[in-house]
N, C-alpha and C positions, 0 to 999 in steps of 0.2 A: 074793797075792790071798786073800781071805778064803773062807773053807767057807760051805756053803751054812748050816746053822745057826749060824755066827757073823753071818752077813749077815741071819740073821733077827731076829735079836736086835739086833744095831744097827741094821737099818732095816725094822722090823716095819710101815712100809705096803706093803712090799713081798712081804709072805710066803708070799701067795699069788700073787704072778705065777708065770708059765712060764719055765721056767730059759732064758736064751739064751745059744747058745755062744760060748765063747772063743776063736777063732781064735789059732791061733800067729802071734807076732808074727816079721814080718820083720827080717833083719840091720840095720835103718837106725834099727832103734826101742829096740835092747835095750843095758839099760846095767850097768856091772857094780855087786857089792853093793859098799857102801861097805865101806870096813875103816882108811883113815886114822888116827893118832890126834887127829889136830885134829878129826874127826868125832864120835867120842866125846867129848871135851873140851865141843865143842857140846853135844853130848845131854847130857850130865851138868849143862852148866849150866841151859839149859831148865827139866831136869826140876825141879835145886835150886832153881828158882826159882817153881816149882807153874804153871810155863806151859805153855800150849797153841802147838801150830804147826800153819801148813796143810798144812807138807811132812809130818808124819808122817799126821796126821786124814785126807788126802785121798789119801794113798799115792801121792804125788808120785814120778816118775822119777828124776828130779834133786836128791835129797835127797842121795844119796853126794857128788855133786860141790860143790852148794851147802854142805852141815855142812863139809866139808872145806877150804871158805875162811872160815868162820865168817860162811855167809851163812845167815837164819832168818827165815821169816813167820812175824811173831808171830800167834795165833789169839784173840780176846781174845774176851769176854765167855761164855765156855764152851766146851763140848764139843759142845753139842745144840742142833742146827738146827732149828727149827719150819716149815722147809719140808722137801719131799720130791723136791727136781729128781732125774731119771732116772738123769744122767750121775754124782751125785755120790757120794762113800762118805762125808763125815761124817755122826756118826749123828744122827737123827732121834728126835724127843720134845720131851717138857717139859723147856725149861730149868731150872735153879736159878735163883737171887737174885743178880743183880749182886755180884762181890769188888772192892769199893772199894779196894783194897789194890793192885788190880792193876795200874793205870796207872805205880805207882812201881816196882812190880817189874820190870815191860818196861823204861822208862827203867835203871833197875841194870842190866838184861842188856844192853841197847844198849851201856853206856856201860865193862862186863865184854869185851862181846866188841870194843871199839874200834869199830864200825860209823862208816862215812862215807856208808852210807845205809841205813835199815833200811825193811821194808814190813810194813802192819799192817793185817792184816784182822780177820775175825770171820765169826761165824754169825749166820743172819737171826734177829733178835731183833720179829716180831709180835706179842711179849707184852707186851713197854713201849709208853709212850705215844710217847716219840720213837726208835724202833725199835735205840736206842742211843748216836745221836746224841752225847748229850755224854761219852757211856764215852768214845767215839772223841777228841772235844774234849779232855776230863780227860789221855788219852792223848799226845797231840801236845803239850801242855802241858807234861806232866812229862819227855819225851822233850828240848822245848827247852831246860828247864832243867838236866836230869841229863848230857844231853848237845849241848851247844851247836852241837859242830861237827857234826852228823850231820843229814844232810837226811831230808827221811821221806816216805813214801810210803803215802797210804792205799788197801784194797782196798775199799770197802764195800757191804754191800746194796744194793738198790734203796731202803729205806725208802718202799716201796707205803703210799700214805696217812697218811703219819706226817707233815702240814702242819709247814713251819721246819727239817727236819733238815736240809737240806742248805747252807742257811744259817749254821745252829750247825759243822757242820764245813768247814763253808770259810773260817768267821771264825778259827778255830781255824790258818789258814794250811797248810796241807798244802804240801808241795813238789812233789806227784804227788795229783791225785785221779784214782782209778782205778775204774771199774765196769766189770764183766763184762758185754757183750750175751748172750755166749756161742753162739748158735746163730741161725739165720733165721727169720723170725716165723710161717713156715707149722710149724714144728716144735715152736713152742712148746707148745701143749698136750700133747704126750708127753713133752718133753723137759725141758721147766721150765713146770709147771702152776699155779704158784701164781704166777708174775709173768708180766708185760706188757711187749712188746716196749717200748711206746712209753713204757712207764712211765720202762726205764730210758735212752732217747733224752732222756727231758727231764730226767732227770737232771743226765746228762750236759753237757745244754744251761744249766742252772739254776747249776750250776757256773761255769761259766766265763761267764758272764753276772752272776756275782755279785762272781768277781773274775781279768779277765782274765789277770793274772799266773800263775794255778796253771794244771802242765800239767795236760791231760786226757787219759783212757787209755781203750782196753779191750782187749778180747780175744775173742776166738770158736773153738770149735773145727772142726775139720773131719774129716769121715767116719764123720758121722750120716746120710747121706743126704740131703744139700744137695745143689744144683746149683751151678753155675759161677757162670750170672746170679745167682741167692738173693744168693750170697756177692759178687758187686759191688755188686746194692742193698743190702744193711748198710754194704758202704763208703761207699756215695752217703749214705746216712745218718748214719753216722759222721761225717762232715764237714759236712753240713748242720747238727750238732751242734757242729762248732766242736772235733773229737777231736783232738788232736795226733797221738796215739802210738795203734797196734794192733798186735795182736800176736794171730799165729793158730797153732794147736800140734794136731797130731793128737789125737783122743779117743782117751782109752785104758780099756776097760771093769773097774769093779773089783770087779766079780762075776757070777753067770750070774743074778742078780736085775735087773741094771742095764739100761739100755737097749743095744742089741747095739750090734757095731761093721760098720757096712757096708761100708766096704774102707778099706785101709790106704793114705795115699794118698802118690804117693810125692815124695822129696825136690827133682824136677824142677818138680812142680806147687806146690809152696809158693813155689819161686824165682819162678813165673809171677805167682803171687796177690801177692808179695813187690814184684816190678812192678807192675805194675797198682794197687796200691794207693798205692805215692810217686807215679804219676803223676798219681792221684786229690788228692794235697797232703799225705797226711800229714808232718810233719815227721819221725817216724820208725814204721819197720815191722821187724817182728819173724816172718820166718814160717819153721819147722821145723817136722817130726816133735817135737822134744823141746820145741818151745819153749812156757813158761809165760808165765804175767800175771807172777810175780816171778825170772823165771829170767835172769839177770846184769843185775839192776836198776839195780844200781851204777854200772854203767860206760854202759847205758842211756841216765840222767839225766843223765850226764855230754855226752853226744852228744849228748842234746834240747838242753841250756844251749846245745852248739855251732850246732845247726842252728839255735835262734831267733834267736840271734847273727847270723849268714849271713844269714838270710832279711831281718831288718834291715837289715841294710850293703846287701845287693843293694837292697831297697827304697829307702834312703833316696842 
């Protein structure tokens, strides 16, 4: 966890809030540090390759166990976020100038570390005209080519009023498009103040509208101080969206800057949400304490191709 003036300095809208505590975290949540050598192996390629990852910018749990299978969100189009959500630690500012160079070098790390599915997100990019759009496009592109056999999975913004992005990366084929709801829409303005619940529902829906083939994903966290019901209406919406896959993981706060955590919730109640939500239709659910938007993506994707399969044969 970061110091209270390193957290100022990487997310200086925050530097004057009120510090809120950290609760010790419960036995179901804590995970050991990595020490692998395929973990380093990872990091070292990453790094020689001037990428950015979500596992490290966002202080991801599960970065010991994902670098140690040589699994890696790639972070693309910088380090600086131009939003400010509550829960997040990448840091916040002025971006840089797009590195044109970059798309190729993801594609080299893909295709370095052997991946049979890699996930690629970024930072909200509100300073371009299409919020990054074709970065992502450029990316999946050279991804296809440098590595043919690896399916991809994208994570992306909402792209809030950027008219045709979602278009340019759906044309772009993605195997997984994926946006984060992340939290209940009554929390929104504390918890992510610069987006719109419904903005990213129709995303979501514009997607898969554009080309039913790609799955659809999201994720939400729990133990912001949501309720039970909150967290069914986002599934009722999720699917009203036409989401395949969610995936919900405990918040974990990453600094006494960030917005608190209201209780730890524990591993019976995810199994409950865990129901409730396949019975809702999704074709697959994802719900732990540890679990991420790219946490065992691989084998994931594998199981959505099974269950659309399934859901076919039964149907037809």
């Amino acid at each position: 966890m970061l110091t209270n003036e390193a957290a100022k300095l990487r997310h200086p809208e925050k530097r004057n809030r009120p510090n809120n505590p950290t609760p010790r975290k419960p036995d179901w949540i804590r995970v050991k540090a990595p020490t692998s050598k395929t973990y380093f192996e990872t990091r070292n390629l990453v790094h020689d390759h001037r990428l950015h990852t979500v596992c490290e910018e966002a202080g991801c749990p599960n970065i010991g166990e994902c670098w140690a299978k040589k699994h890696a969100t790639f972070m693309i189009m910088g380090e600086t976020c131009t939003r400010a959500c509550a829960f997040c630690n990448v840091a916040t500012g002025i971006p840089t100038n797009l590195d044109h160079g970059e798309p190729a070098r993801v594609a080299d790390a893909v295709a370095r570390l052997r991946l049979n599915h890699v996930v690629v997100t970024s930072v909200d990019r509100d300073d371009l005209a299409d919020g990054g759009a074709e970065h992502f496009a450029r990316t999946i592109a050279a991804i296809r080519t440098g590595a043919p056999e690896t399916t991809i999975e994208v994570l992306t913004p909402d792209f809030m009023q950027k008219e045709g992005a979602a278009e340019i990366v759906a044309t772009a084929k993605p195997d997984v498009f994926n946006h984060n709801i992340e939290t209940v829409p009554r929390l929104y303005p504390t918890i992510r103040p610069g987006s719109r619940y419904f903005t990213s529902l129709q995303l979501l829906h514009e997607v898969k509208q554009i080309d039913p083939a790609i799955f659809t994903k999201s994720g939400m966290m729990a133990g912001l101080g949501e309720s039970r019901d909150e967290i069914h209406q986002v599934m009722d919406d999720l699917r009203a969206a036409e989401v395949d896959f969610l995936t919900i993981g405990q918040y974990l706060q990453p600094t006494p800057k960030h917005a608190a955590i209201e209780r730890f919730v524990p591993p019976g109640e995810f199994e409950g949400l865990a129901r409730m939500a396949r019975g809702k239709g999704f074709l697959m659910v994802s719900a732990s304490p540890l679990t991420r938007s790219s946490y065992h993506a691989g084998d994931d994707f594998q199981r959505l191709q099974a269950a659309r399969e399934a859901k076919i044969a039964a149907a037809g």
